[in-house]
MMTF fields as JSON, N, C-alpha, C and O atoms, coordinates in Angstrom:
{
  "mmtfVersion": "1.0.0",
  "mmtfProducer": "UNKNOWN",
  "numBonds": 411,
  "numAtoms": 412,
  "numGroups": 103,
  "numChains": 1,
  "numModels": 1,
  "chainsPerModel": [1],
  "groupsPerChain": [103],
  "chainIdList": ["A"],
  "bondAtomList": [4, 2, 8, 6, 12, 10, 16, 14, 20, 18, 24, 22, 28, 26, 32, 30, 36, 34, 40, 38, 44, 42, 48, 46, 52, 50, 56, 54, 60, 58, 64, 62, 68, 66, 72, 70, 76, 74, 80, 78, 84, 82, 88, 86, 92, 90, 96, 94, 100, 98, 104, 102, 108, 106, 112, 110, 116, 114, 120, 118, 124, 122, 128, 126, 132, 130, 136, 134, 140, 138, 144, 142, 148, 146, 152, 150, 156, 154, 160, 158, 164, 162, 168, 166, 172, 170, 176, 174, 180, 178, 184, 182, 188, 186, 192, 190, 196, 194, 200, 198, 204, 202, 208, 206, 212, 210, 216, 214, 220, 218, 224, 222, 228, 226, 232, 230, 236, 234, 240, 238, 244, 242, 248, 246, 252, 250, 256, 254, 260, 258, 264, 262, 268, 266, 272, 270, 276, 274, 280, 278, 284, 282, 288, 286, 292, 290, 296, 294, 300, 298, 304, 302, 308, 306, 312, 310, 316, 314, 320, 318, 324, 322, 328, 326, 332, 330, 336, 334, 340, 338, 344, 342, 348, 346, 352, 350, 356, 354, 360, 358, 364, 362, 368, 366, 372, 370, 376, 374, 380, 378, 384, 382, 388, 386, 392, 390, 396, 394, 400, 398, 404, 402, 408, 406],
  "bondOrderList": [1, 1, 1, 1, 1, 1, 1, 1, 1, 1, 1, 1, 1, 1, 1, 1, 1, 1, 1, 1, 1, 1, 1, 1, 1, 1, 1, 1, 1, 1, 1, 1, 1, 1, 1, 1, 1, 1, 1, 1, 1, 1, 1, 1, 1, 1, 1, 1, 1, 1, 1, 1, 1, 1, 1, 1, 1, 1, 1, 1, 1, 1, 1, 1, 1, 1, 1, 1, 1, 1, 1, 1, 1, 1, 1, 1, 1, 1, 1, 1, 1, 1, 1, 1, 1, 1, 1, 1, 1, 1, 1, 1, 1, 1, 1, 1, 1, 1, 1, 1, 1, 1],
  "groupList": [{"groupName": "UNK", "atomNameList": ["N", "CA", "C", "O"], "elementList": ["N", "C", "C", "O"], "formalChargeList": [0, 0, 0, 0], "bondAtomList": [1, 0, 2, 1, 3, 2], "bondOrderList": [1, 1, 2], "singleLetterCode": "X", "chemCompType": "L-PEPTIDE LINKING"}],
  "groupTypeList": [0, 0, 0, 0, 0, 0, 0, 0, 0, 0, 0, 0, 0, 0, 0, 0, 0, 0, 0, 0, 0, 0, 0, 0, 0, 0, 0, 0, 0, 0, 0, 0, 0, 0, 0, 0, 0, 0, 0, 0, 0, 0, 0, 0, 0, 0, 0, 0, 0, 0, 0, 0, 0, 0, 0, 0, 0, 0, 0, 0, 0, 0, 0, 0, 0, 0, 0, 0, 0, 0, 0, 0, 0, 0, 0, 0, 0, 0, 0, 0, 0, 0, 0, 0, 0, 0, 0, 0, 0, 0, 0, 0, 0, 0, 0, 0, 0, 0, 0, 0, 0, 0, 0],
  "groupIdList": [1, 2, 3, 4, 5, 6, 7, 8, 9, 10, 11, 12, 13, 14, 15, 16, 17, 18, 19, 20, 21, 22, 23, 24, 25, 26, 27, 28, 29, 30, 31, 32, 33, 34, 35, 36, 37, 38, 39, 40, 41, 42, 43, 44, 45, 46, 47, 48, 49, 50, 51, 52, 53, 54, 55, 56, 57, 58, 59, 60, 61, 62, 63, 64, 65, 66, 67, 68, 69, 70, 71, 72, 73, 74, 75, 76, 77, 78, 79, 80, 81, 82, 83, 84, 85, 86, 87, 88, 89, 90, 91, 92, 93, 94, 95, 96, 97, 98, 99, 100, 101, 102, 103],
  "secStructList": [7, 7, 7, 7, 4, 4, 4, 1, 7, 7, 7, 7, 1, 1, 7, 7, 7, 7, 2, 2, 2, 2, 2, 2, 2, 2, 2, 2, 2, 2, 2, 2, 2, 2, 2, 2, 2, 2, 2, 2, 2, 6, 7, 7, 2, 2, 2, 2, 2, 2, 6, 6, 6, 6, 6, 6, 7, 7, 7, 7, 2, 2, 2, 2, 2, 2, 2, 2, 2, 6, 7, 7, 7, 7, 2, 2, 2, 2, 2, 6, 2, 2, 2, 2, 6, 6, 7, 7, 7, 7, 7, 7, 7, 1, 7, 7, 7, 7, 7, 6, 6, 7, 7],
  "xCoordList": [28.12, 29.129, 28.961, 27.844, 30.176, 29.807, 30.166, 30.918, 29.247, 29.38, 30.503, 31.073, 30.959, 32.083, 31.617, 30.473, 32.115, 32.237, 31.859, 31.012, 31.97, 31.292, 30.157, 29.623, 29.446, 28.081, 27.396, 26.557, 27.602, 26.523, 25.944, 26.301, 24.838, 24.053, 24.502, 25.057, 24.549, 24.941, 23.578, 22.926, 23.121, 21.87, 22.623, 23.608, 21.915, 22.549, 21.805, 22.103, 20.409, 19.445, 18.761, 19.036, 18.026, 16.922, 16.95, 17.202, 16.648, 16.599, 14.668, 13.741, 14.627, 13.166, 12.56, 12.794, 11.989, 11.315, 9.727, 9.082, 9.363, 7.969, 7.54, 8.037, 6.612, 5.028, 5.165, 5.431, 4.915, 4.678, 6.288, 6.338, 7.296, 8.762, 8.703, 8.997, 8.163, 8.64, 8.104, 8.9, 6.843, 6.286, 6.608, 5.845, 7.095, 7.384, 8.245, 8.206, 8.879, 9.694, 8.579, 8.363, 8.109, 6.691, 5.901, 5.472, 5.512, 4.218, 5.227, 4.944, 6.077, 6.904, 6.626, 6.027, 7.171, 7.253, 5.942, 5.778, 4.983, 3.402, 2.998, 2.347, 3.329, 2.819, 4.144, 4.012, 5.133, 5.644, 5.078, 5.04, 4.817, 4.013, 2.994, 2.565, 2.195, 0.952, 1.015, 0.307, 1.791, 2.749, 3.377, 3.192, 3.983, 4.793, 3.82, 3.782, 3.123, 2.292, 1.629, 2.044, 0.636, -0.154, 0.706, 0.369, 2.066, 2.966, 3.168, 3.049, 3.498, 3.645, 2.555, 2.752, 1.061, 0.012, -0.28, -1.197, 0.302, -0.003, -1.258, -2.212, -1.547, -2.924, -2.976, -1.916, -3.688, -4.128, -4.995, -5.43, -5.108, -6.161, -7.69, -8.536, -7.907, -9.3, -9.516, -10.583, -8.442, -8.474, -8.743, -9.523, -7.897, -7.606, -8.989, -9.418, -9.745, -11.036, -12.146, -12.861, -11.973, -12.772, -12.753, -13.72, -11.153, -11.39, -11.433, -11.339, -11.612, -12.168, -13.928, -14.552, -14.349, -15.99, -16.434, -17.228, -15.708, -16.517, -16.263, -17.156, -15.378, -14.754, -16.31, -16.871, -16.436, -17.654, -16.8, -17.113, -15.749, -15.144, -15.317, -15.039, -15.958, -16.159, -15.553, -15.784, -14.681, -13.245, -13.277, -13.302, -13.286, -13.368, -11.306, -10.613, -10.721, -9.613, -8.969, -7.802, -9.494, -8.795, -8.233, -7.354, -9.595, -9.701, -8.29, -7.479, -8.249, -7.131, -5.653, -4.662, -5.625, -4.558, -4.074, -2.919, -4.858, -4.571, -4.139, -3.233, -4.822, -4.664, -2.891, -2.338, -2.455, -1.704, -0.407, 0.712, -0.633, 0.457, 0.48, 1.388, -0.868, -0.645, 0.038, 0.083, 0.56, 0.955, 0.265, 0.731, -1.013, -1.83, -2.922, -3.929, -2.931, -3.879, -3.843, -2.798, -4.514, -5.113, -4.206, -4.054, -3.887, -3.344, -4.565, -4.425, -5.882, -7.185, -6.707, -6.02, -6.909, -6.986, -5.819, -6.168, -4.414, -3.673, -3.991, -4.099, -4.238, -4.472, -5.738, -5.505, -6.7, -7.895, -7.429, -8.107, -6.222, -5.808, -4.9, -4.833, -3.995, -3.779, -4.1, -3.305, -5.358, -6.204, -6.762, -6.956, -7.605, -8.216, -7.146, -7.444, -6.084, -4.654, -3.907, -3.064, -4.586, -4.424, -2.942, -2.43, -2.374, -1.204, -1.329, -2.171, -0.207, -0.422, 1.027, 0.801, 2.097, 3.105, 3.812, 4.011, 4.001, 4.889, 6.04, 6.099, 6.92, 8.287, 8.221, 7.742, 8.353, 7.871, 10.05, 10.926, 10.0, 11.617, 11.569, 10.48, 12.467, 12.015, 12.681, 12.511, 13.541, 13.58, 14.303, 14.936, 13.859, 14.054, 14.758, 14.905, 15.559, 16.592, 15.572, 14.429, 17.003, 16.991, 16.254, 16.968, 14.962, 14.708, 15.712, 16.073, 16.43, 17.543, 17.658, 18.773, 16.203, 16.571, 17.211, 17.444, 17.436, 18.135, 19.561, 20.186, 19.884, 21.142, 22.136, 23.314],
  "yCoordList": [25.053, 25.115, 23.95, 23.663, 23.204, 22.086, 22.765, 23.736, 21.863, 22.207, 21.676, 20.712, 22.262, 21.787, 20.838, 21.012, 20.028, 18.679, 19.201, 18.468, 19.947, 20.514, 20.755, 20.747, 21.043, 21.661, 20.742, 21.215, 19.614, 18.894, 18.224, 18.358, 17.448, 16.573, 15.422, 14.767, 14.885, 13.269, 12.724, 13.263, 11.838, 10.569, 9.894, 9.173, 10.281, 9.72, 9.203, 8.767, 8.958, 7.974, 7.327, 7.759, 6.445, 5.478, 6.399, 7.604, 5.645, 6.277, 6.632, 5.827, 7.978, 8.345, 8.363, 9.185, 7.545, 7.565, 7.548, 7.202, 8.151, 8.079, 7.182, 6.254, 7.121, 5.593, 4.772, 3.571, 5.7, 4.648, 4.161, 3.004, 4.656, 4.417, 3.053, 1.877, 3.797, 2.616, 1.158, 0.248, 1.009, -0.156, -0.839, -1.804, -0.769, -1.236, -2.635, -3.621, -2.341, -3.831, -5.048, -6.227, -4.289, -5.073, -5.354, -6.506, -4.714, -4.869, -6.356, -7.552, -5.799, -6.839, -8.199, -9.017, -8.553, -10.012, -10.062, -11.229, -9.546, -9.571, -10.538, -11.581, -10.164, -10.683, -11.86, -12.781, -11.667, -12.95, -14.487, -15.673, -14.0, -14.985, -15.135, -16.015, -15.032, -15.306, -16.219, -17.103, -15.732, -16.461, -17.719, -18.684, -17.586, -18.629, -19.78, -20.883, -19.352, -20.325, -20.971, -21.966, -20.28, -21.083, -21.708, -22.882, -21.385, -22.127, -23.588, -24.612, -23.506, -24.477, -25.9, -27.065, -24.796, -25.88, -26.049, -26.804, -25.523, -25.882, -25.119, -25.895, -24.183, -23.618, -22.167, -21.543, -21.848, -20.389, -19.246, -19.366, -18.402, -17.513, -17.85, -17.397, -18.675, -19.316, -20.146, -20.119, -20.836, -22.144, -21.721, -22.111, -20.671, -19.629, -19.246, -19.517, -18.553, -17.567, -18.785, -18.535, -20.1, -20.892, -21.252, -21.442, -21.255, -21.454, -20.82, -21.349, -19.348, -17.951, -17.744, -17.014, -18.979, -18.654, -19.006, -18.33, -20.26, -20.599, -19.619, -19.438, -19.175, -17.664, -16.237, -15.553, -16.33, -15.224, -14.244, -13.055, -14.739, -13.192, -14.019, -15.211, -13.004, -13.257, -12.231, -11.06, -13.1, -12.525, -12.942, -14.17, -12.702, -13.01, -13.519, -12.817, -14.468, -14.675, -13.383, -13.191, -12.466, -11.78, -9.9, -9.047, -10.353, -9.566, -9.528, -8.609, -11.196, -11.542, -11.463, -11.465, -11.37, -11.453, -9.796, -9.668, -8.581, -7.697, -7.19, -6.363, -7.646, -6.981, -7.991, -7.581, -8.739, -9.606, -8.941, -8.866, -8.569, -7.346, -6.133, -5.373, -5.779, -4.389, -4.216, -3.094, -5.355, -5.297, -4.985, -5.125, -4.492, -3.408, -3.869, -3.162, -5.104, -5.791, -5.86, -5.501, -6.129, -5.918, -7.465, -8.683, -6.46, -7.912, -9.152, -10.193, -8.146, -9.757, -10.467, -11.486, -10.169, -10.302, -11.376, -12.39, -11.202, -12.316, -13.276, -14.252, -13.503, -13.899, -14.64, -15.823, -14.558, -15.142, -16.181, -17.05, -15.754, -16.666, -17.542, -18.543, -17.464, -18.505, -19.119, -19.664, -19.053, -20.101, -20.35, -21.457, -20.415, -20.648, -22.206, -23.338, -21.49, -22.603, -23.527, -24.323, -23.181, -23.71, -24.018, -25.136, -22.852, -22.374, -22.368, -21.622, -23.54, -22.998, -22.079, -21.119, -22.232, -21.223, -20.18, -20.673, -19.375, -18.228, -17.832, -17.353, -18.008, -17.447, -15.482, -15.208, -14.747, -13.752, -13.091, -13.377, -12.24, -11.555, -10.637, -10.064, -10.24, -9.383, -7.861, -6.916, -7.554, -6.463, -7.2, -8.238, -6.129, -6.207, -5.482, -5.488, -4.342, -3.627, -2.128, -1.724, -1.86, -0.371, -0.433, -0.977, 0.086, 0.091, 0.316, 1.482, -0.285, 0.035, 1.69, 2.209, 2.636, 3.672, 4.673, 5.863, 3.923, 4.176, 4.568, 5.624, 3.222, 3.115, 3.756, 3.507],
  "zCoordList": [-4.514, -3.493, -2.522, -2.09, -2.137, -1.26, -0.175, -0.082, 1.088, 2.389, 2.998, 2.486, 4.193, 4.632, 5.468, 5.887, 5.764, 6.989, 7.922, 8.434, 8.393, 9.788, 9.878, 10.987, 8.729, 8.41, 7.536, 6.769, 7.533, 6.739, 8.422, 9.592, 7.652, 8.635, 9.249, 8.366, 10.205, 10.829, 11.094, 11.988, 10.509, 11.271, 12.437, 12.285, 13.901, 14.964, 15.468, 16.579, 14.932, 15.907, 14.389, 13.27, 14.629, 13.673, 12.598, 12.625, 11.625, 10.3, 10.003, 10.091, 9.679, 9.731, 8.076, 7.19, 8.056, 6.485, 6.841, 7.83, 5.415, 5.377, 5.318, 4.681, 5.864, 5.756, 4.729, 4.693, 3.737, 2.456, 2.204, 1.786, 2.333, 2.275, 3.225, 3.009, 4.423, 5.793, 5.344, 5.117, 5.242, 5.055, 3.3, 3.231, 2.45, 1.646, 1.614, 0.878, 2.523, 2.589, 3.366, 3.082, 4.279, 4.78, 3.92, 3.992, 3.074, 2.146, 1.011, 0.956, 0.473, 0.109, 0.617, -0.082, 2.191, 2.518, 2.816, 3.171, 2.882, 3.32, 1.958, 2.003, 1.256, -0.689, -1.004, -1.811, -0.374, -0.847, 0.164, -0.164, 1.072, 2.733, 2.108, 2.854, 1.344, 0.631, -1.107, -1.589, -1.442, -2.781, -2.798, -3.54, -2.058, -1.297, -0.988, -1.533, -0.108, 0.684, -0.62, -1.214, -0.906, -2.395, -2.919, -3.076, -3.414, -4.183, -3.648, -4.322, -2.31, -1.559, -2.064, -2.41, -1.816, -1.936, -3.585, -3.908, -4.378, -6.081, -5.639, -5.702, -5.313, -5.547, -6.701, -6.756, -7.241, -7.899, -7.098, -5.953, -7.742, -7.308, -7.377, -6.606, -8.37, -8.642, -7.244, -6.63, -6.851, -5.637, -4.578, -3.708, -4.667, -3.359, -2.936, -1.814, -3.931, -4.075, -3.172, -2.201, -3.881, -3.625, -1.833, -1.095, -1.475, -0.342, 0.764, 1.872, 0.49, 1.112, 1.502, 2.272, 0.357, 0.775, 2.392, 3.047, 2.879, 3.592, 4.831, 5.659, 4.902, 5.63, 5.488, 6.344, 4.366, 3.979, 3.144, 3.067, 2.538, 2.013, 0.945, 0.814, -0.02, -1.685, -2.421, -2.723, -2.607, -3.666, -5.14, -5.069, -6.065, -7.587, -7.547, -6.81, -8.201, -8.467, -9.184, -8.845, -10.101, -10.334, -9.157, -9.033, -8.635, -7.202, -6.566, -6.462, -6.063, -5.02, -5.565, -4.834, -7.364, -8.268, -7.98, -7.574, -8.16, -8.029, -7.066, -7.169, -5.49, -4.39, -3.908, -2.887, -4.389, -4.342, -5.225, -4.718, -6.314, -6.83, -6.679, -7.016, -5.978, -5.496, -4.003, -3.497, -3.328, -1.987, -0.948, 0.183, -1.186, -0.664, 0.103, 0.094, 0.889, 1.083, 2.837, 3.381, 3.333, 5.001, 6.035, 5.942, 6.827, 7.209, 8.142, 8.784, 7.664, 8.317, 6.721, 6.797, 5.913, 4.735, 4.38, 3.775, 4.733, 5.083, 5.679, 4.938, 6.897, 7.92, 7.454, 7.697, 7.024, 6.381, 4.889, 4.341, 4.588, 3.462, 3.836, 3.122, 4.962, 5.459, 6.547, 7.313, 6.673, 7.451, 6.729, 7.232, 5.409, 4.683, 3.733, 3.353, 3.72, 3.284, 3.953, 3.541, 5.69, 6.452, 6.884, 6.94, 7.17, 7.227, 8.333, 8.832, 9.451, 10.816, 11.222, 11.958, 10.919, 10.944, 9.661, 8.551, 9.817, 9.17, 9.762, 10.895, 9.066, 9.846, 9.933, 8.832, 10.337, 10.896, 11.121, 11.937, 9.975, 10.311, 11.308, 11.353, 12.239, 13.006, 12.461, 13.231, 10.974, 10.659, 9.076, 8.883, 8.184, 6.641, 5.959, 4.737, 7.311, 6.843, 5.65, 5.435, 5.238, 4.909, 3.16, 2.317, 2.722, 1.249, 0.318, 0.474, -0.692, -1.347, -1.839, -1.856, -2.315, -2.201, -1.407, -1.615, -0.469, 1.379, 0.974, 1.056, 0.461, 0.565, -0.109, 0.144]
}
């Protein structure tokens, strides 16, 4: 039985999604800002790994390959790879809109 118009729901303030929902589009440009950048420099994960030591983080290339498709990675952990790439700006969106399952 469908509801009548009167009795369904209206969203009248921010749209409320879960955590793992919410941050997905974040986790997204988080891993493309890291992709990107290496791309920029012709670098790999092997290059990458190499230039994380002098930082103290000892990462194996296939380490940084995984945590890099898993989205799932720390934002020191960013932040340590591009200073390490020597990245002095990131363009920074200030919203990424609605996850297409949203829509």
């Amino acid at each position: 039985m469908r509801e009548s118009k009167s009795t369904q729901k209206r969203v009248t303030g921010p749209l409320k999604l879960r955590p793992e929902v919410a941050y997905t589009p974040w986790e997204d440009r988080a891993k493309e800002v890291l992709v990107e950048e290496m791309r920029k420099r012709k670098l790999g994960y092997k290059e990458l790994a190499r230039l994380l030591e002098p930082y103290g983080i000892d990462e194996t290339p296939d380490q940084i390959n995984r945590k890099a498709n898993r989205k799932r990675f720390s934002a020191a952990f960013l932040l340590a790879c591009l200073a390490a790439m020597e990245v002095t700006a990131v363009e920074v969106p200030t919203q990424l809109g609605v996850p297409k399952s949203y829509k």
